[in-house]
C-alpha positions in Angstrom: 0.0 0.0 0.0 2.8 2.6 0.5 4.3 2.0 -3.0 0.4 2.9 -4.0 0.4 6.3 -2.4 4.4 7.1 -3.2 6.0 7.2 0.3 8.3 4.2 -0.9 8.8 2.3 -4.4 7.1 -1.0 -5.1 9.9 -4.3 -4.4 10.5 -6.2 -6.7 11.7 -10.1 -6.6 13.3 -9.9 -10.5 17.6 -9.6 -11.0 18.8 -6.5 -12.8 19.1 -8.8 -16.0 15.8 -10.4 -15.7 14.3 -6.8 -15.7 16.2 -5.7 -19.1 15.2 -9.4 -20.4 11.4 -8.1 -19.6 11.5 -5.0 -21.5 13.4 -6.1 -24.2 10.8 -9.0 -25.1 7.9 -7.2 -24.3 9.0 -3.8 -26.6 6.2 -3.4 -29.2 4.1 -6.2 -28.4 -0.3 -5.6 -28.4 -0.7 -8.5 -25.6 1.3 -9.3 -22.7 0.1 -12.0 -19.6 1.9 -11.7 -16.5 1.8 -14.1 -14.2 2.7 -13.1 -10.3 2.1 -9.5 -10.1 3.9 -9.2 -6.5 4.1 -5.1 -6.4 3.6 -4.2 -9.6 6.9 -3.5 -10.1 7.3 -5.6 -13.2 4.5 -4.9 -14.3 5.5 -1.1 -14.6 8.3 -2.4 -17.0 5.8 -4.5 -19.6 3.6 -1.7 -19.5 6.3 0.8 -20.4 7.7 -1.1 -23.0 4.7 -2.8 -24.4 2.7 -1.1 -27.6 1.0 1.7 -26.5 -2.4 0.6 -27.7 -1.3 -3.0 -26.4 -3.4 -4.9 -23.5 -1.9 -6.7 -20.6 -3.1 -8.7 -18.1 -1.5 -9.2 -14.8 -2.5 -11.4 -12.8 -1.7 -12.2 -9.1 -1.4 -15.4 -6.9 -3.6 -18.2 -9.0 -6.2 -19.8 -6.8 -4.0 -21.4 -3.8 -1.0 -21.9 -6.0 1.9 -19.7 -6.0 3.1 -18.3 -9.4 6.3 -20.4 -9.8 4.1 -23.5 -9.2 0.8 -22.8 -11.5 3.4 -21.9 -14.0 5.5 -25.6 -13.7 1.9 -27.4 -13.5 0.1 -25.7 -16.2 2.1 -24.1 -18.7 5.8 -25.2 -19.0 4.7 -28.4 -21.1 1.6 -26.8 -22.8 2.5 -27.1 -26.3 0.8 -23.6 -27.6 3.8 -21.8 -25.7 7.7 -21.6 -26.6 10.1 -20.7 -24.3 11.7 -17.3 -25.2 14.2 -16.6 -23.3 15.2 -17.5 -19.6 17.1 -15.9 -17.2 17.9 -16.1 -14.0 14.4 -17.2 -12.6 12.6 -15.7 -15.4 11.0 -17.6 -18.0 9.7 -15.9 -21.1 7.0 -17.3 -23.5 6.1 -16.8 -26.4 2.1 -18.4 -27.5 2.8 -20.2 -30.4 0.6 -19.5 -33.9 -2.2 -21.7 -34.2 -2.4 -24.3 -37.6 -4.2 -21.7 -40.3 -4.2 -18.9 -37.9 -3.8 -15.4 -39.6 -0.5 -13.4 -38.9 
């Protein structure tokens, strides 16, 4: 709550490189998901960098798992995503084109 009203900045759980990793895949896109919210502090980042008529959805804890865990159980082996780039903790997908889909 005091990041919300400016008497101190939001935390943030990312690495320096994890950060730059975020902005750099996230420059120019129109949708971004982001799963684990924490502060908002990364979220700051996508929205800086994303399209400016882009939408992204941020989403916090997922029902009663954490973040990491909902993301190792549901999406690391769903074959619609491709892993983008990882660093450090950070894992960065990409949802992959669907058979006939248009560009």
């Amino acid at each position: 709550m005091r990041y919300l009203v400016g008497s101190e900045p939001a935390h943030t759980q990312t690495t320096v490189a994890e950060r730059a990793a975020l902005a750099r895949d996230a420059a120019g896109r129109k949708r971004l998901v982001e799963i684990g919210v924490y502060e908002g502090f990364t979220t700051a980042i996508l929205a800086r960098a994303m399209a400016p008529d882009a939408v992204l959805h941020a989403m916090g804890w997922v029902a009663e798992l954490g973040s990491f865990r909902f993301f190792e159980e549901n999406i690391r082996q769903d074959s619609r995503f491709e892993i983008v780039e990882q660093v450090d903790s950070l894992s960065i997908l990409r949802r992959q084109a669907s058979p006939g889909a248009l560009p």
